[in-house]
C-alpha positions in Angstrom: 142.0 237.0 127.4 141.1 233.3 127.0 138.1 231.5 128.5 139.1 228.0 130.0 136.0 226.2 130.8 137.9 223.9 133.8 137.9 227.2 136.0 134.1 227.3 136.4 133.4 224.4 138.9 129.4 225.3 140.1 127.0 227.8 139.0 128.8 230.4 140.7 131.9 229.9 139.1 130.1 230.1 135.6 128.3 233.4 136.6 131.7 234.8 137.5 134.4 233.7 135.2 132.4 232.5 132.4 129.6 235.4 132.2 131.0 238.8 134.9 134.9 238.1 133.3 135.5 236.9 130.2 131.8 236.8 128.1 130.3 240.4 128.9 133.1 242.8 128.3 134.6 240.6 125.1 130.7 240.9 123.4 131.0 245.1 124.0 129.1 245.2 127.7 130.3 247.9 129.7 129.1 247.4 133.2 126.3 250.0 133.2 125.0 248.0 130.3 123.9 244.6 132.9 122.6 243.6 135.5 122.7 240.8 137.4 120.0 238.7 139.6 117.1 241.1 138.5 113.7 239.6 139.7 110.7 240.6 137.7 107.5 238.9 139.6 108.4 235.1 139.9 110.9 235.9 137.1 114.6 235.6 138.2 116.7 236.4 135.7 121.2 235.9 136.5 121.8 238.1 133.9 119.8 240.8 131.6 121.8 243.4 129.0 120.6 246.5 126.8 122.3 247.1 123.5 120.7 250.1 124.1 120.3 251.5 127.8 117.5 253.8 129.0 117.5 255.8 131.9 116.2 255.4 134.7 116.4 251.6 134.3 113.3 250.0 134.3 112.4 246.2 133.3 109.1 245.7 131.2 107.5 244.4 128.1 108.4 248.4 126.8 111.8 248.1 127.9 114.8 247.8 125.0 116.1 245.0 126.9 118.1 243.3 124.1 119.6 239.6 125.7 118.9 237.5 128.4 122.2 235.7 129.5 121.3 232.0 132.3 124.3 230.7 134.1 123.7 226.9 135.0 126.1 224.4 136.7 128.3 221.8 134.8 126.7 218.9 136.5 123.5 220.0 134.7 122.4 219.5 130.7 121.1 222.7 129.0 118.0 220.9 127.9 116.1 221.0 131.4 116.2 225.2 131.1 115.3 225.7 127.4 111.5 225.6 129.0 112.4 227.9 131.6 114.4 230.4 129.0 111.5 230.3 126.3 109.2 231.4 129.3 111.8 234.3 130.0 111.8 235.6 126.1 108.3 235.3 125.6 107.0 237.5 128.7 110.0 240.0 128.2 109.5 240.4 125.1 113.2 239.3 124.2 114.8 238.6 121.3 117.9 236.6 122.4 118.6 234.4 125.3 122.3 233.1 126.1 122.4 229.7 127.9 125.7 228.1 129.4 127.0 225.8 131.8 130.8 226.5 130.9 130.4 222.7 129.7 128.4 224.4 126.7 126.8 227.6 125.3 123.9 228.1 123.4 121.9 231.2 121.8 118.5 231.5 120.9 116.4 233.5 119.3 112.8 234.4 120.0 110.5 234.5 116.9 106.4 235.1 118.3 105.6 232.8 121.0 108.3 230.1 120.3 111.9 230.3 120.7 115.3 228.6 117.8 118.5 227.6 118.9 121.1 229.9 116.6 124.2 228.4 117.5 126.6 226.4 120.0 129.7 225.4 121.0 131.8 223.8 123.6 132.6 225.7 126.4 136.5 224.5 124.7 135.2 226.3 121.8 134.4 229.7 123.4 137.1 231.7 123.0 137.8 230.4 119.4 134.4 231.3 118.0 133.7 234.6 120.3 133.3 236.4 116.7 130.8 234.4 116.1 129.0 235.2 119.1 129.8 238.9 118.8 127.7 238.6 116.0 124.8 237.4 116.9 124.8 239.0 120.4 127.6 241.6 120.8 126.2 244.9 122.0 126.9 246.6 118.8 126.1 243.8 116.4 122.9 244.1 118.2 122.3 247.6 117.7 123.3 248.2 113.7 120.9 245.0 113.1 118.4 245.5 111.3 114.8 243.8 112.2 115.0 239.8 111.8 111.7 238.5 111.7 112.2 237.1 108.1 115.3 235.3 108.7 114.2 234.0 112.3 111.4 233.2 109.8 113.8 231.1 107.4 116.1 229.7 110.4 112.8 228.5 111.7 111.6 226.6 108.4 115.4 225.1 107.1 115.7 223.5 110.8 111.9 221.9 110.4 112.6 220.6 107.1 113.0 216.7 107.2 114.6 214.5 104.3 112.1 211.7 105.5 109.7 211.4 108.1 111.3 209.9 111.3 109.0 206.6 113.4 110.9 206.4 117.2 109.4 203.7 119.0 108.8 203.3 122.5 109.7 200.1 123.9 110.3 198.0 127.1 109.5 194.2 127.9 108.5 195.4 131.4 105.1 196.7 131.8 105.0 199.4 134.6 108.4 202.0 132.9 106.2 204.7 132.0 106.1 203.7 128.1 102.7 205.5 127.4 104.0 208.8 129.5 106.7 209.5 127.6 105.3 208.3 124.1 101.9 211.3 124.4 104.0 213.4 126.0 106.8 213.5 123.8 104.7 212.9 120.4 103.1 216.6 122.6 106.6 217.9 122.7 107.5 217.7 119.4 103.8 219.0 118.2 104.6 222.1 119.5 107.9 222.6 118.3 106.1 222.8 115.1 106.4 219.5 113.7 103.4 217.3 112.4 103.2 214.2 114.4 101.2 210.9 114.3 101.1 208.6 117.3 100.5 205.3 116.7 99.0 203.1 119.7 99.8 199.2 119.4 99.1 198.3 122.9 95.8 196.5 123.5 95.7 198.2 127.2 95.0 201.1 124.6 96.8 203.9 127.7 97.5 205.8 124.5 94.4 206.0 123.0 92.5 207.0 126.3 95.3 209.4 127.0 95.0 211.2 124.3 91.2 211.8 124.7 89.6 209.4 121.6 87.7 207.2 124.6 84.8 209.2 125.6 82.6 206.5 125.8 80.8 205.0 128.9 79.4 202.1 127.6 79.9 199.3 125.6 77.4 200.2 123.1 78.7 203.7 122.0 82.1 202.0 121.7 83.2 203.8 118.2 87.2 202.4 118.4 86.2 198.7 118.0 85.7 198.4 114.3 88.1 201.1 113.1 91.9 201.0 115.2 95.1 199.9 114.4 94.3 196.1 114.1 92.5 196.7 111.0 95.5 198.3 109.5 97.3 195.2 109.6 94.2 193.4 108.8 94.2 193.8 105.4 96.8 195.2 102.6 93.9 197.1 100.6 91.6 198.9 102.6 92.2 200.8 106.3 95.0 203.2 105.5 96.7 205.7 108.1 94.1 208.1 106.8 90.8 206.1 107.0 91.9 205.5 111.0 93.5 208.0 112.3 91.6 210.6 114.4 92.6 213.6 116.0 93.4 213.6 119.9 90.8 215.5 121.6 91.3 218.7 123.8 94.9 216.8 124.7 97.4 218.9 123.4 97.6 222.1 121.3 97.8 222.0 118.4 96.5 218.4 118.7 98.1 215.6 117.3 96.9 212.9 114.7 96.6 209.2 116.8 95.9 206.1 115.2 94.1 204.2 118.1 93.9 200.6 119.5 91.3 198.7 121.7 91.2 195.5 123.6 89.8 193.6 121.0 93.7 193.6 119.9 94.2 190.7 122.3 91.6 188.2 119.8 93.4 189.3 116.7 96.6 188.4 117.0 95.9 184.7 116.1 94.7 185.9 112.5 97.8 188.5 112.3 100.3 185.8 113.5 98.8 183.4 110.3 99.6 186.1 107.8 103.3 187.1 107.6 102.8 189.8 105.7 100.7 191.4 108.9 104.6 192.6 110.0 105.1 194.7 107.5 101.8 196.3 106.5 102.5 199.0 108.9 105.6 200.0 107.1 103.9 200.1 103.7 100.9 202.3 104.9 103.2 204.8 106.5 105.3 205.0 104.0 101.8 206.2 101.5 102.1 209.3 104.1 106.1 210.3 104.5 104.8 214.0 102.9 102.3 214.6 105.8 104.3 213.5 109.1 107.5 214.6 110.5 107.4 212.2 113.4 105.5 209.3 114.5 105.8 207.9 117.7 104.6 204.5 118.2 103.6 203.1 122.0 104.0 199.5 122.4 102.8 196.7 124.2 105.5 195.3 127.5 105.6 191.9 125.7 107.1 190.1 122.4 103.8 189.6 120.6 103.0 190.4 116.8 102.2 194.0 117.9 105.6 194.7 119.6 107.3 192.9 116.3 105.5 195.6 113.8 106.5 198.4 115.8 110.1 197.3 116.4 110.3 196.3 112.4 108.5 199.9 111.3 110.4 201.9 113.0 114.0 203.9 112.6 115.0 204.7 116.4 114.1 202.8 119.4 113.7 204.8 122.9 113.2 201.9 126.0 112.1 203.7 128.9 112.7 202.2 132.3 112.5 202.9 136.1 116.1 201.2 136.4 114.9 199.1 139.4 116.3 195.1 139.4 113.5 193.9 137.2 113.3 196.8 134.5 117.5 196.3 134.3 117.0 192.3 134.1 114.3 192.4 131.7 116.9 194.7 128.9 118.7 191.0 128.3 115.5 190.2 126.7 115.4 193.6 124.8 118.7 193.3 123.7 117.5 189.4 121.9 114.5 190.7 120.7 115.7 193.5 119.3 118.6 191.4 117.0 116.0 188.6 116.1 114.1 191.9 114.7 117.3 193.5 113.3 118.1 190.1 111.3 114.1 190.0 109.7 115.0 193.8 108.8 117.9 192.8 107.2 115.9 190.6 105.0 113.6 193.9 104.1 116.5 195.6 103.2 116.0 198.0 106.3 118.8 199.2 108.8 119.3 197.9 112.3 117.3 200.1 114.0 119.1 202.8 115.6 118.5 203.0 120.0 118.9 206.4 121.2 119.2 204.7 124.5 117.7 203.3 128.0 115.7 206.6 129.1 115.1 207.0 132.5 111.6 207.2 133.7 109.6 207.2 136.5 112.5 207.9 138.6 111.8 208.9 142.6 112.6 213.0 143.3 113.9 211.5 146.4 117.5 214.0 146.6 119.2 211.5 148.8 118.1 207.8 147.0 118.5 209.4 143.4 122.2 210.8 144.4 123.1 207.1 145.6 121.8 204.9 143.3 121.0 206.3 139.9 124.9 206.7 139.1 125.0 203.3 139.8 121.8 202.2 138.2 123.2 203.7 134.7 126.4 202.4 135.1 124.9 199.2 135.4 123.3 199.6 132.2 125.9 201.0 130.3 128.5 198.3 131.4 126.3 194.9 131.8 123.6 195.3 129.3 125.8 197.0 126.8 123.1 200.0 126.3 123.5 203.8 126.3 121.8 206.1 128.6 120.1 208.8 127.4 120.7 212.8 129.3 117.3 212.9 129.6 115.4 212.3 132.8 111.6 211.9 133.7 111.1 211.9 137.2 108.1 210.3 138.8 105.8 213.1 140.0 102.1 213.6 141.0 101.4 215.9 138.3 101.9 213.3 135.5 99.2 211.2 136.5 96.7 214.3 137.3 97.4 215.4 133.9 95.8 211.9 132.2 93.3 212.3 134.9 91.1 215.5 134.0 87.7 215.2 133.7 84.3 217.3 132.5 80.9 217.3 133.3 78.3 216.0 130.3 75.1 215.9 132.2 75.0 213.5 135.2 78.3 211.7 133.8 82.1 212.6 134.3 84.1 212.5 130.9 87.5 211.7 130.6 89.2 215.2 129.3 93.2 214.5 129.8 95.6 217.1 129.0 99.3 217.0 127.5 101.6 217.6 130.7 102.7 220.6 128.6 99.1 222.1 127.8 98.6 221.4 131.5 101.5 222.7 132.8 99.9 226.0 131.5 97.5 226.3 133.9 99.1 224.3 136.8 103.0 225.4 138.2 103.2 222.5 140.1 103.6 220.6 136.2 106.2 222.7 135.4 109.5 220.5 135.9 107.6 217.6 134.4 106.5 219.7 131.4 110.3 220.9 131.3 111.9 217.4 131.0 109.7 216.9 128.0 110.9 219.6 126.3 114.6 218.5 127.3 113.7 215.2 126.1 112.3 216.5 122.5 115.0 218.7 122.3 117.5 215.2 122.6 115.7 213.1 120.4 116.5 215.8 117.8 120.0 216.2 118.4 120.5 212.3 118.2 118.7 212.2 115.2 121.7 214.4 114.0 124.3 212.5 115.4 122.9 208.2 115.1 
């Protein structure tokens, strides 16, 4: 029996002619070995199935229940429920989830309190590679294994391992497109994935540096940021290195991230930077002293053309441009596209390669069912076909719980002090952030795959 994945139409279809037909009885599953829409608290699992079955059935953290299987739509990208699946695995004490749209089918494998993809194919590939996945989880495959750990252990370090450390930044002309949201946020993402991460703020608004929890200040004379930021990296070509200015976030994310902060006073230096040409490429010759530390850094800019936008555009490898795809965010990617080949051309002359744009991700987009179903297929059509720039899968919708995670405060004595959280960390105490912290993780778990593929 083949699996053709233009039978499966809607969730439904998946569950039934993807999952109940074809995937469970070709991996070994007799039918008393599954169940199907089993609800354990506010988990709802489509599908759960023993390698080993034990009567009577009973679902808990003692039960030998060996694979998690979550049928999705087509319409939908496996990213958004990698969050929700990790969740699953963790609190059942799971080994191995199966994900699939019919589109696609992924299997992952639970090592501790974080989850690995194992493999994947096309949902054209299914049938072909059904060995494979017999393998990893066919009932009996599962039962003669021996314990992993070690090589979840190995998997987990050979997919970690970079051949240089990757700088993505994050860029738009237009102020307002949610550039510092998505640049602590995903610099959080990847943190937790296990990668080390360095966020660089270039923006004299200094959102990044205030987000991640470095101003704790309330007045001007307990300012600690003015005389040691990112300005003073450029400054000068012998002193103020990554490592003599880079602090650790506070109480934003965990594990925290390393942040190299800015401040206003970025606003009077740009007439001494913009006499110095060599001010544009100081940042790429102090990151490069620490390619052995970082995996990632993530770079916020400022929503303008100034020196500090030019560093960042001429330091780094990929370029992610966030937008809220209304008229003025589209109009203003004309501008992008100039800036970005005026950079490409002085990169040239450094002997660097165009930087690579994973695409126009949108951001700050209205949960509004009916106005997002009319006009976001034609606001990235729009992009794709008039401004010549790709789309990324990845969406950040615009919701409450984004702002109220930047907005957390503690009590110091008679004073309120800003205490902002990760929308992940927070997310972990508040289930109204958990789409937003999900659409992080989809959006990590993109920049990684086009890493592979641009």
């Amino acid at each position: 029996m083949n699996f053709n994945p233009s039978y499966c139409r809607n969730e439904s279809e998946v569950e039934s002619k993807l999952i109940v037909q074809y995937l469970l009885p070709a991996l070994g599953y007799r039918q008393e070995d599954w169940h199907q829409e089993v609800a354990l608290g506010s988990i709802r699992l489509d599908f759960i199935a023993f390698a080993a079955q034990v009567l009577p059935f009973t679902l808990d953290t003692n039960s030998p229940l060996s694979l998690v299987i979550e049928a999705k739509s087509p319409r939908h990208s496996l990213n958004l429920y990698v969050r929700r699946l990790k969740q699953y695995l963790i609190a059942l004490h799971t080994k191995y989830g199966l994900l699939t749209n019919g589109k696609e089918l992924r299997i992952y494998e639970r090592s501790d309190n974080d989850i690995q993809i194992i493999f994947k194919c096309s949902g054209e590939e299914i049938t072909d590679r059904i060995a494979e996945i017999n393998a990893i989880v066919g009932r009996e495959s599962i039962k003669q294994r021996q314990p992993r750990e070690k090589v979840a252990q190995d998997t987990k370090s050979k997919q970690q391992k970079h051949n240089y450390m990757k700088i993505i930044a994050i860029y738009h002309n237009k102020g307002g497109v949610g550039k510092t949201t998505v640049s602590v946020n995903l610099a959080s993402a990847l943190r937790k994935k296990g990668h080390s991460v360095l966020l660089i703020d270039l923006d004299s608004q200094a959102n990044s540096t205030f987000a991640t929890g470095l101003i704790k200040f309330q007045f001007e004379e307990d300012d600690n940021l003015r005389d040691n930021n990112v300005f003073h990296i450029l400054k000068s070509a012998d002193f103020n290195f990554i490592q003599d200015v880079s602090r650790q976030s506070n109480f934003f994310n965990t594990p925290e991230i390393d942040v190299v902060p800015s401040h206003i006073s970025l606003i009077e230096g740009q007439y001494e930077l913009n006499q110095v040409k060599a001010s544009q490429t100081r940042l790429i010759k102090k990151l490069k002293r620490e390619e052995n530390k970082y995996d990632f850094v993530v770079i916020d800019t400022p929503p303008s053309r100034d020196i500090y936008a030019q560093v960042a555009i001429i330091a780094a490898h990929y370029l992610i441009i966030p937008s809220d795809l209304k008229p003025f965010a589209n109009q203003g990617l004309s501008s992008v596209r100039t800036f970005i080949e005026e950079i490409d051309e002085f990169r040239e002359s450094l002997g660097r390669q165009p930087i690579k744009v994973m695409g126009v991700l949108p951001s700050k987009i209205s949960t509004n069912s009916q106005a997002f179903n009319k006009t976001f297929p034609r606001q990235k059509e729009t992009i794709v076909k008039h401004y010549k720039f790709p789309v990324m899968d990845s969406i950040i919708f615009d919701r409450t719980a984004l702002s109220h995670c930047l907005n957390q405060t503690i009590s110091v004595g008679d004073l309120e002090v800003p205490e902002p959280k990760s929308i992940l960390d927070f997310a972990e105490k508040h289930s109204d952030a958990n789409k937003s912290a999900g659409e992080f993780e989809a959006l990590a778990i993109e920049v990684l795959e086009k890493m592979e593929k641009i």
